[in-house]
C-alpha positions as a printed NumPy array, in Angstrom:
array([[178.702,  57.783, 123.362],
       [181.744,  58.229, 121.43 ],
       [180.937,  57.604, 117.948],
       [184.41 ,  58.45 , 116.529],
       [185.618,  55.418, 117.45 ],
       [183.364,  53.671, 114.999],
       [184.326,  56.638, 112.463],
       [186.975,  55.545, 109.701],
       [189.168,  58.778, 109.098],
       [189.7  ,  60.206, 105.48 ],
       [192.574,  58.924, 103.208],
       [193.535,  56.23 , 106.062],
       [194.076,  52.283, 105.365],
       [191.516,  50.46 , 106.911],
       [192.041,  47.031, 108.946],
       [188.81 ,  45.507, 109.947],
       [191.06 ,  43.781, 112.634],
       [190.763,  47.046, 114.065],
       [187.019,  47.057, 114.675],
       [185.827,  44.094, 116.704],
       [182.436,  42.888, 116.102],
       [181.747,  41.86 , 119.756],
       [182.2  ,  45.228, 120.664],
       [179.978,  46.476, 123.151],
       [181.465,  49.971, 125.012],
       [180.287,  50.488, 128.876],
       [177.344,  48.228, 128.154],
       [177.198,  44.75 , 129.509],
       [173.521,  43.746, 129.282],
       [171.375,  44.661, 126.258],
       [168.501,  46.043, 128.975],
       [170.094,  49.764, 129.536],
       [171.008,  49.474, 125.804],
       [167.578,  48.814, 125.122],
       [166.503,  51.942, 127.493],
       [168.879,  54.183, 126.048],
       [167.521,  53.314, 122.187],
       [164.161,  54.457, 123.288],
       [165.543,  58.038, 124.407],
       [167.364,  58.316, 121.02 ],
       [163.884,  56.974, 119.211],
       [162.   ,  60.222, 120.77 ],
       [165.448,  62.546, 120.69 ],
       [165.687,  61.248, 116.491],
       [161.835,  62.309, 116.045],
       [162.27 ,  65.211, 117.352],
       [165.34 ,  65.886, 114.972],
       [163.285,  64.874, 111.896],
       [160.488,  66.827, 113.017],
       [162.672,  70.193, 113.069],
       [164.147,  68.629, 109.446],
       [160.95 ,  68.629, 108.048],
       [160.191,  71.39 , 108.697],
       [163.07 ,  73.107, 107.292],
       [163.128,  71.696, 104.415],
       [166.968,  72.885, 103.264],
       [168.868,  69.979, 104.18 ],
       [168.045,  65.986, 103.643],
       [169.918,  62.823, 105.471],
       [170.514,  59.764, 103.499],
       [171.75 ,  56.833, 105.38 ],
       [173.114,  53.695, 103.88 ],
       [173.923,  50.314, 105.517],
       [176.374,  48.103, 103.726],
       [176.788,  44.025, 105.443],
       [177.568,  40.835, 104.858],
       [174.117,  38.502, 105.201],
       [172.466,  38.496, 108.522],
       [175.079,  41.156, 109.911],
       [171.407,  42.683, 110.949],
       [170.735,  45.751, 108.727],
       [166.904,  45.136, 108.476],
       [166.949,  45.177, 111.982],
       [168.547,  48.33 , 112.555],
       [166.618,  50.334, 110.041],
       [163.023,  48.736, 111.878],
       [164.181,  49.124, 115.731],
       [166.083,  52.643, 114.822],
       [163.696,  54.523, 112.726],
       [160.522,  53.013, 114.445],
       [159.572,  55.985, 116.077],
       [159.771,  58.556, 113.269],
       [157.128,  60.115, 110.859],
       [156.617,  57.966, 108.057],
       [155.937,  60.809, 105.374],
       [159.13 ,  62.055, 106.336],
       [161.027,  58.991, 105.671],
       [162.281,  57.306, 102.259],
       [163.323,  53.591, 102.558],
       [164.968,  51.714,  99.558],
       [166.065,  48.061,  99.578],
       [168.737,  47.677,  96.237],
       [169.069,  44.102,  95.044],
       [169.663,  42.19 ,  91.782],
       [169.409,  45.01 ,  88.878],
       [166.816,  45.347,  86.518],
       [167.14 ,  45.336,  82.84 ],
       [165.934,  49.341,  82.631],
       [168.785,  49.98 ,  85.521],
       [171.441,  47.532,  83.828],
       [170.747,  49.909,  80.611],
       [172.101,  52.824,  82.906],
       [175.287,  53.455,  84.606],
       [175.333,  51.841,  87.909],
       [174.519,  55.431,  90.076],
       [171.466,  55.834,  88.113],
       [168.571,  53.989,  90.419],
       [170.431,  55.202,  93.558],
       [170.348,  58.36 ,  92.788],
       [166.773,  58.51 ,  91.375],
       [165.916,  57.707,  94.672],
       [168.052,  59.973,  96.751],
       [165.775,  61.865,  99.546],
       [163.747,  64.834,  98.612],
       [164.385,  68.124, 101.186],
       [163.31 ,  67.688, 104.269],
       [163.595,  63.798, 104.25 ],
       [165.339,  60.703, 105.647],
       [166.255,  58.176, 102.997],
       [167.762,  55.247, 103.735],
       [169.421,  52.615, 101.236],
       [169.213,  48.912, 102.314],
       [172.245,  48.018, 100.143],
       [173.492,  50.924,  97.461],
       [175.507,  51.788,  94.712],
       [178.384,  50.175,  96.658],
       [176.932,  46.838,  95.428],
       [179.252,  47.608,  92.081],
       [182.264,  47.709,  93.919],
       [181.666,  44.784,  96.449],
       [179.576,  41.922,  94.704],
       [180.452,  42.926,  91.284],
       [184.56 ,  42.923,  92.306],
       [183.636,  39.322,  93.918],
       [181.944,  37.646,  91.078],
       [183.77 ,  39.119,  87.893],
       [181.257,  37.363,  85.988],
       [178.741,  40.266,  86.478],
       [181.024,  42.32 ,  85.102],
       [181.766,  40.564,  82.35 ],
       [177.912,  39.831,  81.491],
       [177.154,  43.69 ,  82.005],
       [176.373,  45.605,  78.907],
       [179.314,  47.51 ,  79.222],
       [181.939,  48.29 ,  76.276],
       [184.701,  46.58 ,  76.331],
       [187.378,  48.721,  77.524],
       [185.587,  49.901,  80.327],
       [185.201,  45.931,  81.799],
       [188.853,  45.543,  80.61 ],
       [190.156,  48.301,  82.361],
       [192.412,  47.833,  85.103],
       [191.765,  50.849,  87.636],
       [187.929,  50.207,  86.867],
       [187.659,  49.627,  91.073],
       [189.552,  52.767,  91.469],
       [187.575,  54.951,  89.377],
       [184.606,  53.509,  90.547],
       [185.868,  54.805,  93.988],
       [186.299,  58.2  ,  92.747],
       [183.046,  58.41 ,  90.5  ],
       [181.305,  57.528,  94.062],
       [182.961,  60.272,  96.035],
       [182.158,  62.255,  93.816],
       [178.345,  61.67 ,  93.632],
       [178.444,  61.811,  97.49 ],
       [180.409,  65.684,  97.318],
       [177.608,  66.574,  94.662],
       [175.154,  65.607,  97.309],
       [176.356,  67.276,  99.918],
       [177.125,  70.482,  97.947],
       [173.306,  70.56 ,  97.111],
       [172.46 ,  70.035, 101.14 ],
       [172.16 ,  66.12 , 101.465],
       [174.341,  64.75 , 103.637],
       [175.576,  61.126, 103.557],
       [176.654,  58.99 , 106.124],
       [177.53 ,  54.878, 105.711],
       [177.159,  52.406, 108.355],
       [179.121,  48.691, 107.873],
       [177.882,  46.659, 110.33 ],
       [180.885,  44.308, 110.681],
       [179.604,  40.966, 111.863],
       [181.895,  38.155, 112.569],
       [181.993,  34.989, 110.823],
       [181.229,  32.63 , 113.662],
       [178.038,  35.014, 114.294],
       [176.748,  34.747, 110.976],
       [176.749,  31.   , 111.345],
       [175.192,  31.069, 114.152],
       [172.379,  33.354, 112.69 ],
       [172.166,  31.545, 109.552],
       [171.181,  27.888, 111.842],
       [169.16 ,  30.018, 114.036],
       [167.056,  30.621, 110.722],
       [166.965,  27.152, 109.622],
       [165.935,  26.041, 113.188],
       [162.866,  28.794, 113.504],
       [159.929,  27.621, 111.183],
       [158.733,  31.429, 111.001],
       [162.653,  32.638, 109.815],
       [163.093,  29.788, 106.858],
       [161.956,  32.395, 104.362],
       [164.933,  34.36 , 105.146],
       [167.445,  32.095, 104.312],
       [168.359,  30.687, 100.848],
       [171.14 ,  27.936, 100.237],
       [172.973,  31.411,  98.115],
       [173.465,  32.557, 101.966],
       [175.841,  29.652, 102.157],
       [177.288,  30.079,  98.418],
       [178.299,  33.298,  99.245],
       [179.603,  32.677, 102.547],
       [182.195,  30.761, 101.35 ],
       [183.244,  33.947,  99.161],
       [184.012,  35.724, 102.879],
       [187.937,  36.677, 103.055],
       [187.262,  38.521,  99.344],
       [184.385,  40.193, 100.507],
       [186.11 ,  41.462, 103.667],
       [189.361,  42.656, 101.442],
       [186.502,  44.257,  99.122],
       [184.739,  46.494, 101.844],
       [188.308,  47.235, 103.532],
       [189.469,  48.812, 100.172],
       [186.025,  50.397,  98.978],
       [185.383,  52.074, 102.761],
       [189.144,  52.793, 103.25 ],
       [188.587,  54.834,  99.775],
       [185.318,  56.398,  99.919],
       [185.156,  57.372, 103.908],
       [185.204,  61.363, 103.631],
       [185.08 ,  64.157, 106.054],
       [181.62 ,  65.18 , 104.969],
       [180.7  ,  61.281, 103.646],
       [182.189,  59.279, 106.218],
       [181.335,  55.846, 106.759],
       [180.825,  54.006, 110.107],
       [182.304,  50.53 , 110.949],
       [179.522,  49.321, 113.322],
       [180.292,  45.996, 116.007],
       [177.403,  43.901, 114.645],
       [177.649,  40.446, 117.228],
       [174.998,  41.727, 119.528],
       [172.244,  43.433, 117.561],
       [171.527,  45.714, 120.981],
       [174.274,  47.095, 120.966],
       [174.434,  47.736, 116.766],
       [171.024,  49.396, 117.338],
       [171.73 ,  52.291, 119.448],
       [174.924,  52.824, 118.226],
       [173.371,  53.426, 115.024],
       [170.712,  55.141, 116.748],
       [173.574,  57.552, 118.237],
       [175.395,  58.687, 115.314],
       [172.422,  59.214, 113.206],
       [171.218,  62.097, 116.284],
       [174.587,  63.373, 116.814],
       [174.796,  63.834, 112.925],
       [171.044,  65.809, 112.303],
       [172.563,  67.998, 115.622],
       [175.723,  68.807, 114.158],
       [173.331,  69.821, 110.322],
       [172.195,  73.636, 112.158],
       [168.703,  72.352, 111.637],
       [165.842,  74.897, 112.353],
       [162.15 ,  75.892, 112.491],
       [161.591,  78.4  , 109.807],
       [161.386,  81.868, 111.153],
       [158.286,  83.709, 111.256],
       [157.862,  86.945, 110.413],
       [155.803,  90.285, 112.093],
       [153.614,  89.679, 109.242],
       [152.957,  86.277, 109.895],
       [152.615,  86.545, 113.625],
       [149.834,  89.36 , 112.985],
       [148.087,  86.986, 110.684],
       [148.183,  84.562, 113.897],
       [147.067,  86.884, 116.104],
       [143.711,  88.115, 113.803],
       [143.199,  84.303, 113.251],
       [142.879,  83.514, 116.765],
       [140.925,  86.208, 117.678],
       [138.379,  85.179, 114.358],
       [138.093,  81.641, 115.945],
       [137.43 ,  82.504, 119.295],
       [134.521,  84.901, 118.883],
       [133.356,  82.157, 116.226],
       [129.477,  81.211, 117.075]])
């Protein structure tokens, strides 16, 4: 698969025009997409395993969507076969009153991935430059001095205090890659029905699904700006066709392999010394009673 076609290029206007959400490559049924998720389920745990074990290098993943554009499902169906120990999952919603009393980087990066690990943020620090730009009120309530709500590059600087965090990361051996899975707005409704209709699906949906649904054309210019200005050669983000989950799935499922391939992941070496301890050890064991 060619996953630079979903890949938005540094420094380059984005128009999510561009990127259509039905999207769907050579596939035309979701059963060889299915088929083809499975090999990159076992290809990913073998990348993680090799990642663990080298423990210089960390992958955080974030997924960034409009409600129901299917993020939940991706992270379950795309990381289902890996090593739980070796994975970090974080789900960033409403803030707390201990992480409203800190800039808004601080919980995300409390809880970037150790060495060795997978962490994956279900929402981010891109919440402050997509909800917050939407509903200025937040802003405005935030515990924030004055100048610093009043000021008007705030979205730009936020832009460039993220890249920044992101080239920090990578300088100290994380690297960061951003999925949007760009759903359309006739699929969403669809979704969103599909929820009220299935008795075992109501607890998904809240009437602020709806409220915020009707905020779509300002989200949309919000993400075009904040990917357009934060995709990076080493940080890139990833605009993902989202109208047939199947399809969203092993896409995702593709550029996460293709990226732990391209990190020069591998098992630590082992030494003379280390192989002779082997070789005593085995022979111990063997001649054990």
């Amino acid at each position: 698969m060619d996953i630079e076609r979903f890949r938005i290029p540094e420094k380059k206007a984005l128009d999510l025009g561009e990127h259509p959400t039905d999207f769907t490559g050579d596939y035309i049924a979701k059963e060889q997409a299915e088929k083809d998720l499975k090999s990159n389920i076992k290809r990913l745990r073998k990348l993680q395993d090799v990642l663990f074990a080298d423990n210089k290098h960390s992958l955080l993943i974030i997924f960034q969507a409009m409600d129901a554009a299917g993020k939940d499902g991706a992270i379950k169906h795309v990381m289902s076969g890996v090593n739980p120990q070796g994975t970090q999952v974080f789900s960033f919603k409403k803030p707390s009153p201990e992480e409203l009393d800190h800039g808004y980087l601080w919980r995300c990066a409390k809880s970037a991935p150790e060495r060795g690990r997978i962490g994956i943020f279900n929402r981010s620090y891109y919440e402050d430059v997509l909800v917050v730009r939407v509903h200025p009120v937040i802003l405005e309530s935030s515990p924030l001095p004055t100048d610093i709500k009043k000021d008007p590059d705030i979205w730009q600087k936020r832009f460039g205090q993220i890249s920044n965090f992101e080239k920090y990361l990578t300088e100290n051996g994380t690297k960061v890659i951003k999925f949007y899975l760009n759903v359309s707005k006739e699929e969403q409704k669809r979704r969103f029905i599909a929820r009220i209709d299935t008795p075992e699906k109501n607890w998904k949906f809240s009437d602020a699904d709806v409220r915020e649904r009707s905020f779509w054309d300002e989200y949309q210019d919000a993400y075009r700006e904040a990917i357009g200005a934060t995709s990076t050669e080493a940080s890139p983000w990833y605009v993902m066709p989202a109208d047939r989950k199947w399809y969203t799935r092993l896409a995702v499922s593709e550029v996460i392999c293709q990226t732990l391939e391209s990190m020069g992941l591998e098992y630590p070496a082992v030494g003379e010394d280390h192989l002779k301890m082997l070789a005593e050890s085995k022979d111990q064991l063997i001649i054990e009673d």
